[in-house]
Structure formats: C-alpha cells, structure tokens
N, C-alpha and C positions, 0 to 999 in steps of 0.2 A: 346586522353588522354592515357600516359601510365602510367603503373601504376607498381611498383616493391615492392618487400619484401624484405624490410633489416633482418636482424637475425645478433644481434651484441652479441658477446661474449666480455668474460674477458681473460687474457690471462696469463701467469705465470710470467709476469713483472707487471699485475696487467691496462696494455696497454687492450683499447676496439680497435678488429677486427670485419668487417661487412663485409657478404656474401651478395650481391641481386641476387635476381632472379626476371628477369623481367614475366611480366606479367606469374605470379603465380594463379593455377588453383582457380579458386572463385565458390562458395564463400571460404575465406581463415577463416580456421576454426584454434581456438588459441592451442586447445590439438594437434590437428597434429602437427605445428608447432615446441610447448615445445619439443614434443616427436624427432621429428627430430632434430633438437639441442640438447637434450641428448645424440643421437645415435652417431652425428657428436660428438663428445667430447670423450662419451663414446671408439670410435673407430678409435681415433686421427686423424679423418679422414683429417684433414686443419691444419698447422701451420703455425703461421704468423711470420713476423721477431721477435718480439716481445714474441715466444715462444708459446707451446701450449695451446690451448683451453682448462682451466679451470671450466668456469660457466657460465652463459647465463648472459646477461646482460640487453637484452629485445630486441623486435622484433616490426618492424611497415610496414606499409603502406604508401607506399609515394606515388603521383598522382603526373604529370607534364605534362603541357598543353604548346602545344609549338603554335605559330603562327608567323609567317611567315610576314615579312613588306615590302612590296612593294615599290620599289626604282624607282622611273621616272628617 
C-alpha cells in the first residue's frame, strides 16, 4: 500500500495546486502539516503556473493498493 500526503494550496488566480510527498513520515500529525504549508507560502517557496501560493486549501492522505493480474 502506498500511501502519499497531498497539501493543496490556493493560488493567486484563485487555481488549487498539490504538493505530494509519498510515503510521509507517520504517524502524519495535522499541526506539522498546517505549519509547513505556512512556511511553504510564507517563503514562496513553490509557484505554480497559476501564480503563487496564497492560502492552504486543505491537505489529506490518500492510500493506493496496486495488484497486479496475471495474464496466461
């Protein structure tokens, strides 16, 4: 299973941007998070086509299970 952290922002066109980072240290705690998504704004550290990172727009956890089909 893997497992990634999206962190999606707003952007100065009002356009949402997403960072993932896969398998993100756990347990994934939500103040770290916020707090790093302020810094990344704060610090304009990412601009997206779309212009820079304004305001957080919300962050999750996504899981994906891959399996594999066996072909004869």
């Amino acid at each position: 299973m893997a497992r990634v952290l999206e962190m999606i922002f707003v952007t100065e066109e009002g356009k949402s941007a997403t960072i993932s980072v896969e398998n993100p240290k756990e347990p994934v705690d939500a103040n770290t998070v916020k707090l790093a998504m302020e810094q990344m704004i704060a610090g304009n550290t990412f601009v997206a086509s779309s212009g820079d990172f304004v305001s957080i727009k919300g962050a999750r956890l996504v899981e994906r299970n891959v399996e594999d089909v066996e072909l004869i």
